[in-house]
PyMOL Python script that loads the backbone (N, CA, C, O; Angstrom):
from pymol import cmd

cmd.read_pdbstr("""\
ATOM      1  N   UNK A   1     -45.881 -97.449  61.768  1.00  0.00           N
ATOM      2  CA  UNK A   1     -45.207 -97.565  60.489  1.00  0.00           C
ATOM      3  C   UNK A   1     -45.025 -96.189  59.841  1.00  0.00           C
ATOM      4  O   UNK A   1     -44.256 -95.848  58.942  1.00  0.00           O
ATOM      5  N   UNK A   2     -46.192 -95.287  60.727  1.00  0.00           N
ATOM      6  CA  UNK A   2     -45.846 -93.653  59.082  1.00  0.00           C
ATOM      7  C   UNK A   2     -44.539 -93.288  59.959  1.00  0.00           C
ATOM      8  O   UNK A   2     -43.705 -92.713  59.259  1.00  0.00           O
ATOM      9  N   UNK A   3     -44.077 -93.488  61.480  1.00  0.00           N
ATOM     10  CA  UNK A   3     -43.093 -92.668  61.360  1.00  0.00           C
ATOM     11  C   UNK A   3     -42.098 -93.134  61.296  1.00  0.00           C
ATOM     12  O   UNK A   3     -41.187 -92.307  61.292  1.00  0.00           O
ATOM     13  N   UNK A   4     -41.695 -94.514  61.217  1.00  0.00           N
ATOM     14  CA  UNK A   4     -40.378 -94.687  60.345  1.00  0.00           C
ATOM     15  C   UNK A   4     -40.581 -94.364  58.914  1.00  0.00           C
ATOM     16  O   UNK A   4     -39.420 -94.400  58.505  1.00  0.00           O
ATOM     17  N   UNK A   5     -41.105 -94.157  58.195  1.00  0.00           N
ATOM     18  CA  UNK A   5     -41.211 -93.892  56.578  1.00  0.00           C
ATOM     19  C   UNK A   5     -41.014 -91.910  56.864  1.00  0.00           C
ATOM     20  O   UNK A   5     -40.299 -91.631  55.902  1.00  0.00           O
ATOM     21  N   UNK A   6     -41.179 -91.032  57.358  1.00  0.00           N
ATOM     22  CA  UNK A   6     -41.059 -89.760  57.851  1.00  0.00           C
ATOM     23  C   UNK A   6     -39.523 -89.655  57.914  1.00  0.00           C
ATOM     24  O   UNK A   6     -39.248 -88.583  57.377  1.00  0.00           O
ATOM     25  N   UNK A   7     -38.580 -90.166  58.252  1.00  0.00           N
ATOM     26  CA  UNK A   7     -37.637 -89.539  57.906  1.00  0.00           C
ATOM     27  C   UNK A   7     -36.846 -90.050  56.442  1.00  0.00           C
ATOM     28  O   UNK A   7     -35.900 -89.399  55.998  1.00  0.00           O
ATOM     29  N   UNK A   8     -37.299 -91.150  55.839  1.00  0.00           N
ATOM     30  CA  UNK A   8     -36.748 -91.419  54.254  1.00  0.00           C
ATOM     31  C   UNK A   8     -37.602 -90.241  53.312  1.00  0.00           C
ATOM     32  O   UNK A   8     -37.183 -89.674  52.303  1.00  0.00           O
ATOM     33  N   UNK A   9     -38.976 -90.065  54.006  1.00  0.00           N
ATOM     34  CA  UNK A   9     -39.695 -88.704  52.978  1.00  0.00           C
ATOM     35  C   UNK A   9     -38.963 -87.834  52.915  1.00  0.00           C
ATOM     36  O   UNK A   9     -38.579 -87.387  51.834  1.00  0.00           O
ATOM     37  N   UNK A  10     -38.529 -87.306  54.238  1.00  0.00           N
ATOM     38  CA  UNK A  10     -37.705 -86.111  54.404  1.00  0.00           C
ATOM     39  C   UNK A  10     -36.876 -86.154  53.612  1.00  0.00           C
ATOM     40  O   UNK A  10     -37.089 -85.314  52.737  1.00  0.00           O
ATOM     41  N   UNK A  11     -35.486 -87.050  53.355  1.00  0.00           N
ATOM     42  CA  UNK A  11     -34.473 -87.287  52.639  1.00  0.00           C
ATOM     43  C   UNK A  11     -34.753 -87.517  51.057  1.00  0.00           C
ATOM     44  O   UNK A  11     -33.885 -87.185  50.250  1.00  0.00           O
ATOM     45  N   UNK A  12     -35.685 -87.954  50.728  1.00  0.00           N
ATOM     46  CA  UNK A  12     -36.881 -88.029  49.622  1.00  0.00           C
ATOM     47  C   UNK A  12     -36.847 -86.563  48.925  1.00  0.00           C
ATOM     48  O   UNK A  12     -36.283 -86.264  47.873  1.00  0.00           O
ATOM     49  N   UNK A  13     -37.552 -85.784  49.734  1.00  0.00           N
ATOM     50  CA  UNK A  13     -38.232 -84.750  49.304  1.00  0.00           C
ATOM     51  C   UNK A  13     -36.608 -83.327  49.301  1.00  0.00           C
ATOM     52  O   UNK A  13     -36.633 -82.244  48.716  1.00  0.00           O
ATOM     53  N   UNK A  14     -35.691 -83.770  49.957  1.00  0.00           N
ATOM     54  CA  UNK A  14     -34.987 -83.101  50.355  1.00  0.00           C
ATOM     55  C   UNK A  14     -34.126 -83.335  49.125  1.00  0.00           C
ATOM     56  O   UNK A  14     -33.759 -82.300  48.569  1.00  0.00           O
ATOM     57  N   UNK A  15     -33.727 -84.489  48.582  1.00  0.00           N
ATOM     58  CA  UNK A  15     -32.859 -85.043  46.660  1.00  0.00           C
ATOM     59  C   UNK A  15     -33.641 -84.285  45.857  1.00  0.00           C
ATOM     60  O   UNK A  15     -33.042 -83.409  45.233  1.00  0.00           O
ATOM     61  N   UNK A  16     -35.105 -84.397  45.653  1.00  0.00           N
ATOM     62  CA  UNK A  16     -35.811 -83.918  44.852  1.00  0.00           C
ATOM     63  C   UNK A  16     -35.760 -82.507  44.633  1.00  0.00           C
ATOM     64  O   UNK A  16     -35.905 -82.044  43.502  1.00  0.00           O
ATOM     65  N   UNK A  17     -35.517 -81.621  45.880  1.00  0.00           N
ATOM     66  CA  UNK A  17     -35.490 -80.277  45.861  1.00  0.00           C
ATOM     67  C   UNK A  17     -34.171 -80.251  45.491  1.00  0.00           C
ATOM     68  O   UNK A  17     -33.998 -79.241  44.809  1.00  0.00           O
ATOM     69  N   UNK A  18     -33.004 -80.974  45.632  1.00  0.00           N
ATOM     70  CA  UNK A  18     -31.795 -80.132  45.384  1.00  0.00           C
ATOM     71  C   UNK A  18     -31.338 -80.713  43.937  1.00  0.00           C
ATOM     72  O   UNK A  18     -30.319 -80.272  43.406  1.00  0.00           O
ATOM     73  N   UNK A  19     -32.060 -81.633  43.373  1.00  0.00           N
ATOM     74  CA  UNK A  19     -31.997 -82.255  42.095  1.00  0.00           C
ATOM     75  C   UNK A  19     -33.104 -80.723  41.227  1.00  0.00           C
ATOM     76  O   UNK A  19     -32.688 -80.140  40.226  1.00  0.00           O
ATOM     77  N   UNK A  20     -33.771 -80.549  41.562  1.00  0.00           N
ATOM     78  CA  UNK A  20     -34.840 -79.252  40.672  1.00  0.00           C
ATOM     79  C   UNK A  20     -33.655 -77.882  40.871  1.00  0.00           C
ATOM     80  O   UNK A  20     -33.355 -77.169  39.913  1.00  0.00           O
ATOM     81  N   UNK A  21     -33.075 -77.681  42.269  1.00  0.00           N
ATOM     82  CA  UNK A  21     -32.188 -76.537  41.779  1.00  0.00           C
ATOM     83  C   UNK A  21     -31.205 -76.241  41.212  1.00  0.00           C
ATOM     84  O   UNK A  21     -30.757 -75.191  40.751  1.00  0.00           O
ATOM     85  N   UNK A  22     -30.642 -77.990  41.310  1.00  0.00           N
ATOM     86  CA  UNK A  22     -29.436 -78.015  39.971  1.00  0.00           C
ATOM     87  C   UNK A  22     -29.775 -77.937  38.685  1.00  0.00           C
ATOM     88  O   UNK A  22     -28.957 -77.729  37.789  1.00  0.00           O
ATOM     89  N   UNK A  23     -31.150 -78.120  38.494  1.00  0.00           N
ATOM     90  CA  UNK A  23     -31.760 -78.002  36.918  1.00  0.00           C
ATOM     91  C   UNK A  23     -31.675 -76.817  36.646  1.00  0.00           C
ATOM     92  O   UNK A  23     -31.153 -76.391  35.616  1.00  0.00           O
ATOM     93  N   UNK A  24     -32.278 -75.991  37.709  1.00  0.00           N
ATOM     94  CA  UNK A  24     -32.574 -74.630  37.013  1.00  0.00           C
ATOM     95  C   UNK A  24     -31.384 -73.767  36.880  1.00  0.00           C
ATOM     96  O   UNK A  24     -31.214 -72.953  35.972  1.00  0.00           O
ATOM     97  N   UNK A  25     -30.191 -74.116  38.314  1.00  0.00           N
ATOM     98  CA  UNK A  25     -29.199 -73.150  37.937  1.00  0.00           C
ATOM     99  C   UNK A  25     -28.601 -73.558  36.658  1.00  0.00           C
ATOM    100  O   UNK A  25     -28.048 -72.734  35.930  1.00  0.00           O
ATOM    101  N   UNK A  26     -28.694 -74.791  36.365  1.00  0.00           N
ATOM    102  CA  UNK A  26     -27.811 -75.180  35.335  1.00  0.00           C
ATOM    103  C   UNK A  26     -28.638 -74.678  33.790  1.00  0.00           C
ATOM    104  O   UNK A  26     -28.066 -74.257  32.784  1.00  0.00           O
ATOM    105  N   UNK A  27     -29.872 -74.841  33.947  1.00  0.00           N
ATOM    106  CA  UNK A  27     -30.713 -74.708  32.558  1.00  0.00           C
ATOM    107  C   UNK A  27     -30.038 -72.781  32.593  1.00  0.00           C
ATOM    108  O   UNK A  27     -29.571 -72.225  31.599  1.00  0.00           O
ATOM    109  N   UNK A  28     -30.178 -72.137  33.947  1.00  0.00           N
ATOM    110  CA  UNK A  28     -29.481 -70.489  33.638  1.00  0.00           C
ATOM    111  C   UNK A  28     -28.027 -70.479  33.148  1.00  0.00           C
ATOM    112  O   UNK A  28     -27.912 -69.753  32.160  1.00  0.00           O
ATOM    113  N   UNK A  29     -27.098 -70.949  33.461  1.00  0.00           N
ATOM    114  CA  UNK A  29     -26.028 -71.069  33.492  1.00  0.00           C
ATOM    115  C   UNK A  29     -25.836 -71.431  31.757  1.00  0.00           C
ATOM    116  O   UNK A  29     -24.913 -70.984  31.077  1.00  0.00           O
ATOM    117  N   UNK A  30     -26.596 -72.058  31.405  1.00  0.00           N
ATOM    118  CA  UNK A  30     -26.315 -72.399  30.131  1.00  0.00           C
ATOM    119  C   UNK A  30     -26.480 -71.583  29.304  1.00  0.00           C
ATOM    120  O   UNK A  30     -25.668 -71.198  28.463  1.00  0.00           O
ATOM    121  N   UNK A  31     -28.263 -71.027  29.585  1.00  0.00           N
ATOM    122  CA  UNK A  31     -29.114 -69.592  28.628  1.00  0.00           C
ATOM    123  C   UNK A  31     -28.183 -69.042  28.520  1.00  0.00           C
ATOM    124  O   UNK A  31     -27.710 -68.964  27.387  1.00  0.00           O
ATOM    125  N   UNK A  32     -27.197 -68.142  30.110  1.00  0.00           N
ATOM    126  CA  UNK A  32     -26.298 -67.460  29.998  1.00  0.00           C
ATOM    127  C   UNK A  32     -24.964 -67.244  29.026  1.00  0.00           C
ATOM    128  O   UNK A  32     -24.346 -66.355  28.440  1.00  0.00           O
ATOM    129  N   UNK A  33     -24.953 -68.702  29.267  1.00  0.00           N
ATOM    130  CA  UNK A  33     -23.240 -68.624  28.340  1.00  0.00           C
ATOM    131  C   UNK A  33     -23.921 -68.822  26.887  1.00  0.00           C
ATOM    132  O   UNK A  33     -23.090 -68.293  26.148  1.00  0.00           O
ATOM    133  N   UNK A  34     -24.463 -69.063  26.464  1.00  0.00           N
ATOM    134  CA  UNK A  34     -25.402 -69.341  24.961  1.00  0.00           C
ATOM    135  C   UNK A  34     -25.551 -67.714  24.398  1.00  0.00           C
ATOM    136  O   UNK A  34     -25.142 -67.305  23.312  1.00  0.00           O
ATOM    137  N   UNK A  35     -26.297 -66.864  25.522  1.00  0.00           N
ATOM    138  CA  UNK A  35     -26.883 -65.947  25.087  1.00  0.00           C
ATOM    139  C   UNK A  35     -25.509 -64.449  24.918  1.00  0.00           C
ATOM    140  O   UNK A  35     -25.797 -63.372  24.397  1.00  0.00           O
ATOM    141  N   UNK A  36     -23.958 -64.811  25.549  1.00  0.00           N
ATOM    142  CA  UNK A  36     -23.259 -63.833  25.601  1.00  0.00           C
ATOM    143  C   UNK A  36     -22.221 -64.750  24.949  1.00  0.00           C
ATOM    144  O   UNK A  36     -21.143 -64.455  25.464  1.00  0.00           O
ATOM    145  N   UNK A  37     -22.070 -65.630  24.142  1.00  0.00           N
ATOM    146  CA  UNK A  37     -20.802 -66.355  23.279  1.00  0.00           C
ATOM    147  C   UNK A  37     -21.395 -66.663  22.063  1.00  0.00           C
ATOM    148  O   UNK A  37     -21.894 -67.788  22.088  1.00  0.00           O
ATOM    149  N   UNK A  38     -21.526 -66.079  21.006  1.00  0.00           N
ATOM    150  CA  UNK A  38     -21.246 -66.947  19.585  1.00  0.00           C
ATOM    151  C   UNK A  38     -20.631 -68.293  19.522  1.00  0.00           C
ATOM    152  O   UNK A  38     -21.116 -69.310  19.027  1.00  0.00           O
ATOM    153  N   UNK A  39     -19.340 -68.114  20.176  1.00  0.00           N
ATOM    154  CA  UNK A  39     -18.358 -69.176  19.596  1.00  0.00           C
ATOM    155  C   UNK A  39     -19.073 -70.424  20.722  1.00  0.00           C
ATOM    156  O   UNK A  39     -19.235 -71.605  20.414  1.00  0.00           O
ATOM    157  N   UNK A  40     -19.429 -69.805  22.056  1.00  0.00           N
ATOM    158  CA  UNK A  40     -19.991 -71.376  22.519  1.00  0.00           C
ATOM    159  C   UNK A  40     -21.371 -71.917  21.794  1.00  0.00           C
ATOM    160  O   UNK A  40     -21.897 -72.977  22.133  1.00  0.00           O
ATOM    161  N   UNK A  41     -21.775 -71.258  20.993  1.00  0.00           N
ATOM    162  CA  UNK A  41     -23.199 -71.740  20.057  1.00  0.00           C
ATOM    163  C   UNK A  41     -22.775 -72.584  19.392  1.00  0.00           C
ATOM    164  O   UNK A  41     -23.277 -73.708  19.371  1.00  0.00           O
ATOM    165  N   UNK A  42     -21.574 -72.179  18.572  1.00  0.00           N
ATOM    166  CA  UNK A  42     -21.296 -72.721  17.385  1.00  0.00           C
ATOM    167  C   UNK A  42     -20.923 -74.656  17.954  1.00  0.00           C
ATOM    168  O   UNK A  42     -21.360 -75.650  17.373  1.00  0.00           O
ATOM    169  N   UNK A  43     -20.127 -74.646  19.058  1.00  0.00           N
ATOM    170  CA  UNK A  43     -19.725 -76.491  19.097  1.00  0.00           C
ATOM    171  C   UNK A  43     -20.992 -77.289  19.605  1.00  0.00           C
ATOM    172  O   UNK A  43     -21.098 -78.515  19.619  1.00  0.00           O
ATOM    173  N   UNK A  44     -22.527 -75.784  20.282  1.00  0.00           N
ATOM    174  CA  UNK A  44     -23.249 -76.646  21.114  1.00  0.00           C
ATOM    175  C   UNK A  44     -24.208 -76.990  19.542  1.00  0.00           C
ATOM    176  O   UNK A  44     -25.077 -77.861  19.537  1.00  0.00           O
ATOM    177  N   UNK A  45     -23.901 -76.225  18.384  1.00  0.00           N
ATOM    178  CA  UNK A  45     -24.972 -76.526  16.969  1.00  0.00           C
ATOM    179  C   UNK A  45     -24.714 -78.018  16.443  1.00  0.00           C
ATOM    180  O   UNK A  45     -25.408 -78.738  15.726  1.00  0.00           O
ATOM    181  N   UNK A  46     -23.403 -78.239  17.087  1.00  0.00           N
ATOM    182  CA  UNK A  46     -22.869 -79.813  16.560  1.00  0.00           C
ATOM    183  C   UNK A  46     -23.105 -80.754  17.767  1.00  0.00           C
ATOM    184  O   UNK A  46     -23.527 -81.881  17.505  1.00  0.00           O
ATOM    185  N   UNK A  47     -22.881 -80.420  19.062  1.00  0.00           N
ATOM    186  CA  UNK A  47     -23.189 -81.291  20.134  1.00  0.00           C
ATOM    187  C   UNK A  47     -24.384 -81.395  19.978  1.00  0.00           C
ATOM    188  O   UNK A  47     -24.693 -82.368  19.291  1.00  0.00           O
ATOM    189  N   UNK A  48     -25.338 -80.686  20.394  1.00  0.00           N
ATOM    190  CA  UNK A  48     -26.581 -80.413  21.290  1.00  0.00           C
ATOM    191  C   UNK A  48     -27.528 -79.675  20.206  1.00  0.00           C
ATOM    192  O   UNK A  48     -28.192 -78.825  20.799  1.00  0.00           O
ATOM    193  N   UNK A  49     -27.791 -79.701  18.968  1.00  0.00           N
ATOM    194  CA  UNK A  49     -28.877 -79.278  17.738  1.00  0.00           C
ATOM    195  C   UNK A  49     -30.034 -78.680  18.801  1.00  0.00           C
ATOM    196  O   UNK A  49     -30.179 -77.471  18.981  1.00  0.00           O
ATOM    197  N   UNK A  50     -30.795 -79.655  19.445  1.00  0.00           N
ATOM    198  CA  UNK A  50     -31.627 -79.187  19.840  1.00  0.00           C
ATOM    199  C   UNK A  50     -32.001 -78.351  20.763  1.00  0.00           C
ATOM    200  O   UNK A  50     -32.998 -77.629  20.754  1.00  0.00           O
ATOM    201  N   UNK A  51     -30.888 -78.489  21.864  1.00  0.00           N
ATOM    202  CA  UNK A  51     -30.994 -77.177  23.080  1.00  0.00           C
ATOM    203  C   UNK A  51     -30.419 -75.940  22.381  1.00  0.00           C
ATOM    204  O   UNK A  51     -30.555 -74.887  23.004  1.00  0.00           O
ATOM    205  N   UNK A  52     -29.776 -75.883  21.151  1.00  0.00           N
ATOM    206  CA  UNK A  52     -29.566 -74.376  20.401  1.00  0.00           C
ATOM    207  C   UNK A  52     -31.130 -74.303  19.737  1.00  0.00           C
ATOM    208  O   UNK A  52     -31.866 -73.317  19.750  1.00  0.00           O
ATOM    209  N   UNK A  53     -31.306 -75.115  19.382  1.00  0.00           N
ATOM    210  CA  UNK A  53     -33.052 -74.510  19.256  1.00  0.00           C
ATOM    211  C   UNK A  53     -34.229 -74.258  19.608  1.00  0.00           C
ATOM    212  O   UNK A  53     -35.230 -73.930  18.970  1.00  0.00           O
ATOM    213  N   UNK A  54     -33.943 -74.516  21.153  1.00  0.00           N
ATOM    214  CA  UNK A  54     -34.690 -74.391  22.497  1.00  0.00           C
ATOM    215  C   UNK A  54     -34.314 -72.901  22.353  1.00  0.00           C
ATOM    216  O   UNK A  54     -35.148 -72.089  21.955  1.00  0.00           O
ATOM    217  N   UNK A  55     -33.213 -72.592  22.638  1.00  0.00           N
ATOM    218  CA  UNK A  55     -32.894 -71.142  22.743  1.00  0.00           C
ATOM    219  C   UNK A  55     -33.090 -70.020  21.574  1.00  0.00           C
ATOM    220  O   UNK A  55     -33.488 -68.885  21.836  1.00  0.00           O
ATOM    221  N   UNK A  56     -32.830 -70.375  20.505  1.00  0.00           N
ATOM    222  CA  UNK A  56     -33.214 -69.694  19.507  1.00  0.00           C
ATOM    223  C   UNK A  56     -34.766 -69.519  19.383  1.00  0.00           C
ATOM    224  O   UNK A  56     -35.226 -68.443  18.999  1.00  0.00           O
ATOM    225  N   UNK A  57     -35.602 -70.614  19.719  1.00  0.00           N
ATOM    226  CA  UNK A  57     -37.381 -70.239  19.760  1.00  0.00           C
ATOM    227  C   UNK A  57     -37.475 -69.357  20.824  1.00  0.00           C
ATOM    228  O   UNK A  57     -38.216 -68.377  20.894  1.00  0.00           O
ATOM    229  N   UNK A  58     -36.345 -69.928  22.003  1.00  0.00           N
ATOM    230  CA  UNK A  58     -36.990 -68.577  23.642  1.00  0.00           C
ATOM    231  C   UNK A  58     -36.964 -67.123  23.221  1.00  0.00           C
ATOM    232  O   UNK A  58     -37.826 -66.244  23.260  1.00  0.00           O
ATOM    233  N   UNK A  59     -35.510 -67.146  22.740  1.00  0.00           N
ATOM    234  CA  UNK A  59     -35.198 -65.739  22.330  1.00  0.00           C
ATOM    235  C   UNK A  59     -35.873 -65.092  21.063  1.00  0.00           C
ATOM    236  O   UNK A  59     -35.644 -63.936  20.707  1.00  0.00           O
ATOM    237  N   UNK A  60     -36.697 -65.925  20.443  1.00  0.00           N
ATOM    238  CA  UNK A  60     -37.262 -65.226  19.051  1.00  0.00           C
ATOM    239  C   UNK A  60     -39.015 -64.878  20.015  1.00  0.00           C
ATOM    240  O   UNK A  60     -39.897 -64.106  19.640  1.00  0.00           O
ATOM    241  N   UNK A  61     -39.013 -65.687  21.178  1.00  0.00           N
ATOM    242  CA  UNK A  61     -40.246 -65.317  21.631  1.00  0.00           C
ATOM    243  C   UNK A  61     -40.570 -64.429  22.500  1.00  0.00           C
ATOM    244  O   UNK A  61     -41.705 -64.094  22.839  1.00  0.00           O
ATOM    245  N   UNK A  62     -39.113 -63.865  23.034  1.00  0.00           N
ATOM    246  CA  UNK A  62     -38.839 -62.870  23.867  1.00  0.00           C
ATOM    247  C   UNK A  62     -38.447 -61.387  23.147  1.00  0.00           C
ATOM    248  O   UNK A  62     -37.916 -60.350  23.544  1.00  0.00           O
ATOM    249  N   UNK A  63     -39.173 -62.010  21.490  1.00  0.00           N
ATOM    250  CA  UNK A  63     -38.936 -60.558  20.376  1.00  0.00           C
ATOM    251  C   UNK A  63     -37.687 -60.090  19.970  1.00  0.00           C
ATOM    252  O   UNK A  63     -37.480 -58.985  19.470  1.00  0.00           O
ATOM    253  N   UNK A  64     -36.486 -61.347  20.297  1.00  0.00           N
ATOM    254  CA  UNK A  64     -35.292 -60.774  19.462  1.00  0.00           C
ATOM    255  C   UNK A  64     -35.152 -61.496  18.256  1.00  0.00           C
ATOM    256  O   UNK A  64     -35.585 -62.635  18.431  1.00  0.00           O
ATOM    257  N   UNK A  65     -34.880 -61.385  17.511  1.00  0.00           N
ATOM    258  CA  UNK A  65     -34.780 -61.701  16.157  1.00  0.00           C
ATOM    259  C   UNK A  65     -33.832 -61.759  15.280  1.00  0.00           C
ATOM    260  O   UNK A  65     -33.143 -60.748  15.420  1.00  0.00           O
ATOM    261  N   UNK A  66     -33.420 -62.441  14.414  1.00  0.00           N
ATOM    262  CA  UNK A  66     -31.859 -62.387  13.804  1.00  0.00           C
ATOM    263  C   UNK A  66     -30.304 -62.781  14.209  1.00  0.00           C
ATOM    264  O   UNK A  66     -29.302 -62.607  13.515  1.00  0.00           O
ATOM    265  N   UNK A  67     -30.379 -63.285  15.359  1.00  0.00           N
ATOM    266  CA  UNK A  67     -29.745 -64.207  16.113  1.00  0.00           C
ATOM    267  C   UNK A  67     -29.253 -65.639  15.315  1.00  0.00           C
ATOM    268  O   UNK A  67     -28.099 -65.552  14.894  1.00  0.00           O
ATOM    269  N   UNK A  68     -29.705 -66.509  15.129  1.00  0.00           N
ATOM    270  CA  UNK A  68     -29.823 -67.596  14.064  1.00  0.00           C
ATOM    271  C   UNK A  68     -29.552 -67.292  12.913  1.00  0.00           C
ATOM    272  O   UNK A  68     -29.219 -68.217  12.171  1.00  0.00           O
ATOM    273  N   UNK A  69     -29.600 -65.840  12.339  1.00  0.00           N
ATOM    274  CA  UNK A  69     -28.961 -65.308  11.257  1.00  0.00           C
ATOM    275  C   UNK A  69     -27.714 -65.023  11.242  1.00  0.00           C
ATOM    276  O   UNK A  69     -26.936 -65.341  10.343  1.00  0.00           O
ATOM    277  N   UNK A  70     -27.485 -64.496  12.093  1.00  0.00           N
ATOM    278  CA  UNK A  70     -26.055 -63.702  12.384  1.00  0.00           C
ATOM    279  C   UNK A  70     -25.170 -65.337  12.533  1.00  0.00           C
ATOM    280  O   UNK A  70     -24.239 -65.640  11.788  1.00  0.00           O
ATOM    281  N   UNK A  71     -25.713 -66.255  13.665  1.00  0.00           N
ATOM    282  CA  UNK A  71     -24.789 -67.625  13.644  1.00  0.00           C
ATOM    283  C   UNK A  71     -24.644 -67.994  12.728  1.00  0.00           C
ATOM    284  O   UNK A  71     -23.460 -68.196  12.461  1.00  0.00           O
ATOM    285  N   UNK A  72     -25.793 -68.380  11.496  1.00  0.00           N
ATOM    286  CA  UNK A  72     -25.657 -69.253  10.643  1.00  0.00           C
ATOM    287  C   UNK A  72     -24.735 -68.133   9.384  1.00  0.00           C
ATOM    288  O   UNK A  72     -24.130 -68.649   8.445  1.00  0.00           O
ATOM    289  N   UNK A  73     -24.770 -66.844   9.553  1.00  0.00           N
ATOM    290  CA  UNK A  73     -23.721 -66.395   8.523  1.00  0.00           C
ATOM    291  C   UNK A  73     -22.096 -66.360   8.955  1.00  0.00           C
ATOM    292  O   UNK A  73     -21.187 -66.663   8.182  1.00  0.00           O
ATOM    293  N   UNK A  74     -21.960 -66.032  10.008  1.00  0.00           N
ATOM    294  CA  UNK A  74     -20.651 -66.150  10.775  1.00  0.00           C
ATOM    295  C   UNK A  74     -20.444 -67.779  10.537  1.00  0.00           C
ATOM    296  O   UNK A  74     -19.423 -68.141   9.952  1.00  0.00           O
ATOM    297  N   UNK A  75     -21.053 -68.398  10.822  1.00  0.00           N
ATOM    298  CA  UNK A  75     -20.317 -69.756  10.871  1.00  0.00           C
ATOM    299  C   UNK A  75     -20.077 -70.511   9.029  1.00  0.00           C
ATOM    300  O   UNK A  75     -19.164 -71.294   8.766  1.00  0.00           O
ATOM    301  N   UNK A  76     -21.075 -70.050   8.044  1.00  0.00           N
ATOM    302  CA  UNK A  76     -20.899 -69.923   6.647  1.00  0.00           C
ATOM    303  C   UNK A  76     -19.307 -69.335   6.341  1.00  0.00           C
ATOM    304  O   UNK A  76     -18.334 -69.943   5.893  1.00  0.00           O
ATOM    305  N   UNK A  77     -19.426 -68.157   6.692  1.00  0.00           N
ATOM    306  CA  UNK A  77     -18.248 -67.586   6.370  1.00  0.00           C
ATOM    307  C   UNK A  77     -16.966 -67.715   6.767  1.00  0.00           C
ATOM    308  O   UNK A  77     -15.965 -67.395   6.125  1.00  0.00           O
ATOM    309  N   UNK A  78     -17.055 -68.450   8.429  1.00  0.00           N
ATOM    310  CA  UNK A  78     -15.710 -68.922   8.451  1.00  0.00           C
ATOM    311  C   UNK A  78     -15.246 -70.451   7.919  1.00  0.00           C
ATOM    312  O   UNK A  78     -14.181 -71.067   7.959  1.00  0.00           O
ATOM    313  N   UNK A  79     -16.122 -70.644   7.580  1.00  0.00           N
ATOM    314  CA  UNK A  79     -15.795 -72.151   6.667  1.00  0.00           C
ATOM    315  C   UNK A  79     -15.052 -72.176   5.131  1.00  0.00           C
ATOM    316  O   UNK A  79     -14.456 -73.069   4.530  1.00  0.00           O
ATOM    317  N   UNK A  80     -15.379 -70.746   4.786  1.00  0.00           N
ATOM    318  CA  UNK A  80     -14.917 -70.299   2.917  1.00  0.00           C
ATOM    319  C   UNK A  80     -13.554 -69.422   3.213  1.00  0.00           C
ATOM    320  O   UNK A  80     -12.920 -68.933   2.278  1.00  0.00           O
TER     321      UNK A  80
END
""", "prot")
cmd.dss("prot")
cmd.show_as("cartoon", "prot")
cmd.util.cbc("prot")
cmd.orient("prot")
């Protein structure tokens, strides 16, 4: 019985790994475009509240600072 169950593990373990590397390229892919666009912050502050504040804690913990300032005045000001 273990070695018919040996090749569904394989195929098992093989989703699981390519399901974790779509996470991570995608969790980069995102940091990325977040961390070099203003303007893509601004529709993800109305989509997605909370993954802009995933990023705003990373980056305030990685010692940059004023980021969340600069959005929240740019986006103030183009509203007036």
């Amino acid at each position: 019985m273990a070695r018919t169950m040996e090749p569904l593990a394989k195929k098992v373990f093989k989703g699981v790994l390519v399901a974790e590397l779509m996470g991570v390229f995608g969790a980069y892919f995102l940091f990325t475009k977040m961390n070099t666009s203003q303007d893509f912050r601004q529709p993800m502050s109305k989509k997605f509240p909370f993954i802009l504040e995933v990023y705003y804690k990373s980056i305030e913990q990685s010692g940059i600072y004023g980021t969340r300032e600069q959005d929240h005045e740019k986006w103030f000001n183009s509203k007036n």
